[in-house]
C-alpha positions as CSV (number, residue, x, y, z in Angstrom):
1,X,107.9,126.5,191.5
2,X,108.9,130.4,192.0
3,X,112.5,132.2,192.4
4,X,111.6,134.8,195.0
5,X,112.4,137.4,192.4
6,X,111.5,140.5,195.4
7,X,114.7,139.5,197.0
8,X,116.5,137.6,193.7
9,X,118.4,134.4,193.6
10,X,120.3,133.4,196.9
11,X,122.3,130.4,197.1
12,X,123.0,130.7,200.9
13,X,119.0,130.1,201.6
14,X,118.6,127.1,203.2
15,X,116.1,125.7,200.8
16,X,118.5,125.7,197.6
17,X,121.2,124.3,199.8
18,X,119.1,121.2,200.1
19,X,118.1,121.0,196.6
20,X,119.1,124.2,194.3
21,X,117.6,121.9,191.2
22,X,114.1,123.5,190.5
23,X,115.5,126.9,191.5
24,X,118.2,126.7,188.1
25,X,115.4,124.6,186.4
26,X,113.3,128.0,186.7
27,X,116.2,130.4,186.0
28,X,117.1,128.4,182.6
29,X,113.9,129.0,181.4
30,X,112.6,132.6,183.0
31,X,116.4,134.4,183.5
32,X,119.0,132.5,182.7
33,X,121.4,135.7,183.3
34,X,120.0,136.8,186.7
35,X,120.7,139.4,188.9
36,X,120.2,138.4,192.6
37,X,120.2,138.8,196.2
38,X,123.1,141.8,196.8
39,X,123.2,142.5,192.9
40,X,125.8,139.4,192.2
41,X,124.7,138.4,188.5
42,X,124.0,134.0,188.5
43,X,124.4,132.8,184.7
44,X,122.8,129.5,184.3
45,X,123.0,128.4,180.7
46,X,125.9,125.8,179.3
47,X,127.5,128.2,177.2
48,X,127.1,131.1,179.3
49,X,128.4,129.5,182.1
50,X,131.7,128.5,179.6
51,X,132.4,132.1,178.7
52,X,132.2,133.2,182.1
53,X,134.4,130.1,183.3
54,X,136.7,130.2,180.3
55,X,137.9,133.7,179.2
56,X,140.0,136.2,180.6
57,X,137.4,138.7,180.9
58,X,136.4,137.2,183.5
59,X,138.8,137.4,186.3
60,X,139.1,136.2,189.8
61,X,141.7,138.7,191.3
62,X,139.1,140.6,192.6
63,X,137.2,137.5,194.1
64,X,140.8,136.8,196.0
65,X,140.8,140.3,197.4
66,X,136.9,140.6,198.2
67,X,137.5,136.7,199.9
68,X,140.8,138.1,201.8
69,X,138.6,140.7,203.1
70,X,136.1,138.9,204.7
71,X,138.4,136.3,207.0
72,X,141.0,139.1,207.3
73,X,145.2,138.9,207.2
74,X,146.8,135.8,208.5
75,X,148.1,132.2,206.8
76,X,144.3,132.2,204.8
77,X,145.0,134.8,202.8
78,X,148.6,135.0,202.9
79,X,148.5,131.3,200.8
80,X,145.9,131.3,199.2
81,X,147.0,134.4,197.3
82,X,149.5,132.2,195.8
83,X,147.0,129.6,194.5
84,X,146.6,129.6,190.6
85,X,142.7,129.6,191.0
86,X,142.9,133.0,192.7
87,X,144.9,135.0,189.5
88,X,144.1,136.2,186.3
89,X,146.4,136.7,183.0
90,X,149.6,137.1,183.2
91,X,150.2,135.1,186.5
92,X,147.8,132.6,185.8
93,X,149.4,131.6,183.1
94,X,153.1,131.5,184.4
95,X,151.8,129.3,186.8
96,X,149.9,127.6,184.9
97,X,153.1,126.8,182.5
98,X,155.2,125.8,185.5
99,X,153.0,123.3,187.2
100,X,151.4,122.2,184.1
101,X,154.3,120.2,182.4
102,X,154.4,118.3,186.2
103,X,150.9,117.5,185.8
104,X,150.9,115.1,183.1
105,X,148.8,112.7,182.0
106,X,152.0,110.1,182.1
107,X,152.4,111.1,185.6
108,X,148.3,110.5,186.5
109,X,147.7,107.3,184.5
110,X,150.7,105.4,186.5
111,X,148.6,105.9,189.2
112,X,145.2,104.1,187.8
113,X,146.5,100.4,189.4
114,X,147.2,102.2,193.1
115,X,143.7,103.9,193.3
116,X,142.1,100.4,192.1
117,X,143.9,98.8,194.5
118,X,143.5,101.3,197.6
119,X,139.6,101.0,196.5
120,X,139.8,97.4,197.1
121,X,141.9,97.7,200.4
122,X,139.2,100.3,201.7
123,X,136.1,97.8,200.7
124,X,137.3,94.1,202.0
125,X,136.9,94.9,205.7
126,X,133.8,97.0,204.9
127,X,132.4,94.0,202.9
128,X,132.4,92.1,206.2
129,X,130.6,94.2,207.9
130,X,127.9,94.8,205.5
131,X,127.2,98.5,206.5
132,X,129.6,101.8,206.0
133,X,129.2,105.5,206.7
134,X,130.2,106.0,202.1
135,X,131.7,109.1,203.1
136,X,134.0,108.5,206.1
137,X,134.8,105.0,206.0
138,X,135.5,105.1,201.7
139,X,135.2,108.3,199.8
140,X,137.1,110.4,201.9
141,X,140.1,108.0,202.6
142,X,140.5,107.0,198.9
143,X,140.3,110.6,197.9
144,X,143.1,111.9,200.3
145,X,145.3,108.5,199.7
146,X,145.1,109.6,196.2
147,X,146.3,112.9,196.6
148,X,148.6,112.6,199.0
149,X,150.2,110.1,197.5
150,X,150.9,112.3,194.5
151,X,152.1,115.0,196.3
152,X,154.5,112.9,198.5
153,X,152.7,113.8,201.8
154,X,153.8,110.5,203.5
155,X,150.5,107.7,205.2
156,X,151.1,108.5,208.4
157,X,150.3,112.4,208.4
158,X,147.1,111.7,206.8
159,X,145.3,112.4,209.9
160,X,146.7,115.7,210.6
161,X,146.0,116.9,206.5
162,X,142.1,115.6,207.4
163,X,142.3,117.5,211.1
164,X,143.7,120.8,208.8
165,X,140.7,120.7,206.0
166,X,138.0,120.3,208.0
167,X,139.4,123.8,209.7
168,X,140.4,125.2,206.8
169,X,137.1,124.1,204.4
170,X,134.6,126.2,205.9
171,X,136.4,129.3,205.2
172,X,136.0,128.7,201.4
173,X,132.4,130.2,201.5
174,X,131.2,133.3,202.1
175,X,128.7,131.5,205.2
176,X,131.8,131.0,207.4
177,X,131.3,132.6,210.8
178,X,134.4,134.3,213.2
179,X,134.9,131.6,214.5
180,X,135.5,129.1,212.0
181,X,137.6,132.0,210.2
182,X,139.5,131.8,213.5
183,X,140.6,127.8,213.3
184,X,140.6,128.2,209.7
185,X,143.6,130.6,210.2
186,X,145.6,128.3,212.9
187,X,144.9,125.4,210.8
188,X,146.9,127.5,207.7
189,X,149.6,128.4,209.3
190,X,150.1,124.4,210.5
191,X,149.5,123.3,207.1
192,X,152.0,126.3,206.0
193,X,154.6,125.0,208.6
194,X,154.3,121.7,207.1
195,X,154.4,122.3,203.4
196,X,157.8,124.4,204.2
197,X,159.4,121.5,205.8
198,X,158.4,119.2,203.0
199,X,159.1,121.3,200.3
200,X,162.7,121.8,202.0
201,X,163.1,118.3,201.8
202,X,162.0,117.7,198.2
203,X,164.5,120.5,197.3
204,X,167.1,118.2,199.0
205,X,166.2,114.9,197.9
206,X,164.0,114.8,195.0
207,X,161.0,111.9,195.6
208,X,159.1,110.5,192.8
209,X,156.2,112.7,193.4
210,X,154.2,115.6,191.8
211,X,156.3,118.2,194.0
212,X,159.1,117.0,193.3
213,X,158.2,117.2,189.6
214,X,157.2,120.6,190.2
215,X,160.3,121.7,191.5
216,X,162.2,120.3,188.5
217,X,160.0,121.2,186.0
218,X,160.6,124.7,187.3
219,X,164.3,125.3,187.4
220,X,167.1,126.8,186.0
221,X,166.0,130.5,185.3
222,X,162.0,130.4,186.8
223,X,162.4,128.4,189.4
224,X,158.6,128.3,191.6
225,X,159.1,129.8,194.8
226,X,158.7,128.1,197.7
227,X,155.6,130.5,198.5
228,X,153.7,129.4,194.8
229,X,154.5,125.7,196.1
230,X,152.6,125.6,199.1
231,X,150.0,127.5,197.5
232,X,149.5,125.3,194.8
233,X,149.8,122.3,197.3
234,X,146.9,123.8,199.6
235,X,145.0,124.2,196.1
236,X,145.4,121.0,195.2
237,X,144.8,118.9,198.5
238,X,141.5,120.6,198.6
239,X,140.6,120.2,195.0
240,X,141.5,116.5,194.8
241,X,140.2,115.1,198.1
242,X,137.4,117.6,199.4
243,X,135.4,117.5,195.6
244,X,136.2,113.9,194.7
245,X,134.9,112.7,198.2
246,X,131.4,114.7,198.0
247,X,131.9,113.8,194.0
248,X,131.7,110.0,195.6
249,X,128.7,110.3,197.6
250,X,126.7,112.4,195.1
251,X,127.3,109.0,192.5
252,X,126.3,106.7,194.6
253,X,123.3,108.8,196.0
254,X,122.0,108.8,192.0
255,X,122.0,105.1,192.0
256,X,120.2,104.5,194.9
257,X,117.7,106.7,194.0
258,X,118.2,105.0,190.5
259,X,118.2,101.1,191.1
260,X,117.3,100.0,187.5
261,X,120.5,102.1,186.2
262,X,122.6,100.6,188.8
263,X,121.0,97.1,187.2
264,X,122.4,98.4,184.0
265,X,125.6,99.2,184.8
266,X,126.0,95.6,186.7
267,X,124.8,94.2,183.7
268,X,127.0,96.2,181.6
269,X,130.0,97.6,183.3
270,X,131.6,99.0,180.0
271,X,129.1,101.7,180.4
272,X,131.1,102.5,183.7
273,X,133.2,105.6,181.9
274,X,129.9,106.9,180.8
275,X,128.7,106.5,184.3
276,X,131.5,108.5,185.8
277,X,130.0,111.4,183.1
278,X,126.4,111.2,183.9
279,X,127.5,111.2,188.0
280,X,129.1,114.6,187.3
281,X,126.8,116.1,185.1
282,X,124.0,114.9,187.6
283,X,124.8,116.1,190.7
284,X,127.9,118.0,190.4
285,X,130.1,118.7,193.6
286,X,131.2,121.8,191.9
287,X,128.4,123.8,191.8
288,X,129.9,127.0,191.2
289,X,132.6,129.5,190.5
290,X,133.0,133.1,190.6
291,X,134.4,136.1,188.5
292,X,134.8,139.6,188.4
293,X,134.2,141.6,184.9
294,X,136.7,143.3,183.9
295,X,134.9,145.8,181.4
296,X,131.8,146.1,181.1
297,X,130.0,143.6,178.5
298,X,127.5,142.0,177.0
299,X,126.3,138.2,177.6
300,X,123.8,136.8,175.7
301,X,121.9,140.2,175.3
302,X,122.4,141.6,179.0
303,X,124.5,143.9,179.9
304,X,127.0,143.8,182.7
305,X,128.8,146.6,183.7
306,X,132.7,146.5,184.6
307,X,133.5,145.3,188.3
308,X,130.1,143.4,188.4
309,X,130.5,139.8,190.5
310,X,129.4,137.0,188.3
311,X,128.6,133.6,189.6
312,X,128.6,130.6,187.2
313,X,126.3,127.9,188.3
314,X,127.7,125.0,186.9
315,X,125.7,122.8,188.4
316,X,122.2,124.8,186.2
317,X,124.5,124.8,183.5
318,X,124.5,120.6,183.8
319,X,120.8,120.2,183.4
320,X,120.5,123.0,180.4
321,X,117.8,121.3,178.2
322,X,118.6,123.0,175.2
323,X,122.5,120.7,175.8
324,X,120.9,117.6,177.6
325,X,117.8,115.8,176.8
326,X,115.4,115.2,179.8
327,X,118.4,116.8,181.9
328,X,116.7,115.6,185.1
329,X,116.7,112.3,184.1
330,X,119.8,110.4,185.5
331,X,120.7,108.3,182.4
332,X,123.9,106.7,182.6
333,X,123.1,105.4,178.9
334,X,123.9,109.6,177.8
335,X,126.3,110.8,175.3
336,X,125.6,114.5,174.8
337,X,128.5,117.5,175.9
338,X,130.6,116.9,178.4
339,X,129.7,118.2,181.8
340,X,130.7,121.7,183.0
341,X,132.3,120.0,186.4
342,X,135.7,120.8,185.6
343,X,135.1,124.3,184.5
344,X,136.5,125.2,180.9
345,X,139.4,127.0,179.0
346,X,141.8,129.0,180.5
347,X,141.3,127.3,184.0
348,X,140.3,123.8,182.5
349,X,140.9,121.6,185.9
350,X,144.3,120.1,185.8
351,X,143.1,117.3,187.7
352,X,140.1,116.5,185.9
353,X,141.8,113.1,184.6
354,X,142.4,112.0,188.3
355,X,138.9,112.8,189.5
356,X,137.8,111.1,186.6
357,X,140.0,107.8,187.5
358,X,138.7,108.0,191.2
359,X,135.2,108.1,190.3
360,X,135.5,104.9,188.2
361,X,137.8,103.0,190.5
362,X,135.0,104.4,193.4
363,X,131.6,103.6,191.1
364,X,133.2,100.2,189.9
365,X,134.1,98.6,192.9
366,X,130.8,99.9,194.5
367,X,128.4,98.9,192.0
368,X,130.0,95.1,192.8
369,X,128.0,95.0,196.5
370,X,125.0,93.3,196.6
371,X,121.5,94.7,197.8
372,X,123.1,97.7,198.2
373,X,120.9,100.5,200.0
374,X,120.4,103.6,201.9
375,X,120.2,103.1,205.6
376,X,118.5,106.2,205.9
377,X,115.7,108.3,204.8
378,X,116.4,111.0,202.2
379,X,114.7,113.7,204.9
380,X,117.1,112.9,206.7
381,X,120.7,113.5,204.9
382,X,122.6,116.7,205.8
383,X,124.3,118.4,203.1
384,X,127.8,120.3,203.9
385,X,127.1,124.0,204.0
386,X,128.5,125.5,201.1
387,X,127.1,128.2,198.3
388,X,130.2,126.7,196.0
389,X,130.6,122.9,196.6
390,X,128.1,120.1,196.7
391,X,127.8,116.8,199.2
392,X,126.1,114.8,202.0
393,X,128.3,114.8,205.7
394,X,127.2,111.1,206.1
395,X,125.8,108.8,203.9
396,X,125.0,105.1,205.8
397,X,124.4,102.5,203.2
398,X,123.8,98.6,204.0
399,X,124.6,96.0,201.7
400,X,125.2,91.8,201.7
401,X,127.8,91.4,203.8
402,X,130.5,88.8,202.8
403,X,133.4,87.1,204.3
């Protein structure tokens, strides 16, 4: 196939949306630092694409202010200034410092038995019925159970934190139209409203919960603010529900289209860690991420000049051949480099181990049902409408039902 190099690579065309494979399968191999539609440079290569993702040079102030720009003032922008993924060096790594020590691996690992065990809650009426929507009726609620629960956000608001992403979401991507921007901001300022009132409460009486963790990792003389709290609550509600649910339903997609590796990994479930790998290298819900240069430079013998937007496609960087053999070939059976799903260096995802322990919980209670299929033609699967984040709206699957 062709790049439509008049007009340069654009992710917002309909046709990579629905499958942006072949279009980084050409870039890899013709122009693997591109220059596209509206001059934004797309870098496509594994190592590229962890210099651009990893090093300070690359910064992302400048993608917070051109994003604050485009859905205006109001709660959007006024919070999600104070995320970490919006700032560069020397903020980045304050905050980085302060919620860091909360984030542990101690704290994430005491979790494992819960998420197994919500997993199984989620499947034994579904297992009766022998038919599920993947994404409604089990991605999505173990993926916000899961973070929720580590925030302290109690069961029963749930509904509302679904009600306030699904405004919210669509304001991520440069596609979002005035009127989504326009929910987007009411949902904010209700998810705002609520964060306050918890975070007043945790300052109170401390739970046993990442907030809370937060807030006494951070005390004495740098205390967080309440303001870098909600921020970095937002942040991570988002990061850990939204991209482990589409992270979900791109998995199990690969196996249906790959029955004799779902054979395998009944047949050999110890491969399930490796499994969890190959589903994020495969069809990544992270796609992409973008920087600013900060000075003008060279990458991989082209040059870029200072202020320059850089987009790295992690999701081309996933299938680089001269880093993965046969790279689209899902092969659950690989052991090459780690995918580029979480990003790398400096902004490394915090919660890359508690993606990683949802997928497994998700893949290995899955991979248990019987005759398990698609109840519906590949033509006809949506995919959300995003330049950034990959994963189907609905995916109906059928399967032996049991009592």
């Amino acid at each position: 196939m062709t790049v439509p190099i008049g007009a340069g690579f654009d992710p917002v065309d309909p046709a990579v949306l629905r499958d942006p494979y072949p279009y980084y399968a050409w870039l890899l191999r013709h122009d693997p630092v591109h220059r596209g539609a509206n001059g934004i440079w797309y870098v496509t290569r594994y190592d590229d694409v962890r210099t651009v993702l990893g090093e300070a040079r690359f910064g992302r102030a400048g993608i917070r202010d051109f994003w604050a720009s485009l859905v205006g003032p109001g709660p959007l922008s006024e919070v999600l200034r104070h995320t970490i993924f919006f700032q560069d060096d020397p903020d980045h790594e304050r905050l980085r410092s302060l919620i860091g020590p909360a984030f542990t691996p101690r704290l994430i690992r005491r979790m494992g038995a819960e998420i197994e065990q919500t997993a199984r809650d989620l499947l034994r009426p579904l297992r009766r019925r022998g038919e599920m929507d993947l994404v409604d009726d089990f991605a999505y609620p173990l993926a916000l159970a899961t973070i929720s629960t580590l925030l302290g956000m109690p069961a029963r608001d749930r509904d509302a934190l679904r009600a306030w992403s699904v405004d919210i979401a669509p304001t991520l991507d440069l596609l979002a139209s005035p009127e989504e921007i326009a929910r987007g901001q009411a949902a904010m300022g209700q998810f705002a409203e609520y964060l306050t009132e918890l975070i007043a409460e945790r300052r109170r009486s401390p739970g046993d919960d990442l907030i809370s963790a937060m807030i006494e990792a951070t005390g004495g003389q740098r205390p967080i603010t309440t303001n870098a709290l909600i921020g970095t609550a937002v942040a991570l509600v988002f990061a850990g529900h939204d991209t482990v649910t589409n992270q979900i339903g791109n998995g199990v997609l690969a196996f249906l289209r790959h029955p004799r590796q779902l054979e395998l990994l009944r047949a050999e479930p110890d491969r399930l860690a490796g499994a969890v790998e190959e589903c994020l290298r495969y069809d990544s819900s992270v796609q992409s991420n973008s920087r600013q240069i900060s000075a003008d430079l060279d990458l991989s013998g082209t040059k870029l000049p200072e202020g320059a937007f850089v987009v790295a496609l992690a999701g081309a960087a996933n299938r680089d051949p001269a880093q993965f053999t046969d790279p689209d070939r899902f092969d659950i059976r690989r052991s090459e480099r780690p995918p580029m799903s979480f990003g790398a260096g400096m902004r490394f995802c915090l919660g890359a181990l508690l993606a990683r322990m949802e997928l497994r919980a998700a893949l290995g209670q899955l991979a248990g049902l019987a005759e398990l299929r698609q109840a519906v033609p590949t033509g006809e699967l949506v995919y959300r409408r995003s330049t950034m984040f990959r994963g189907v709206v609905s995916l109906p699957i059928t399967f032996a039902a049991t009592p």
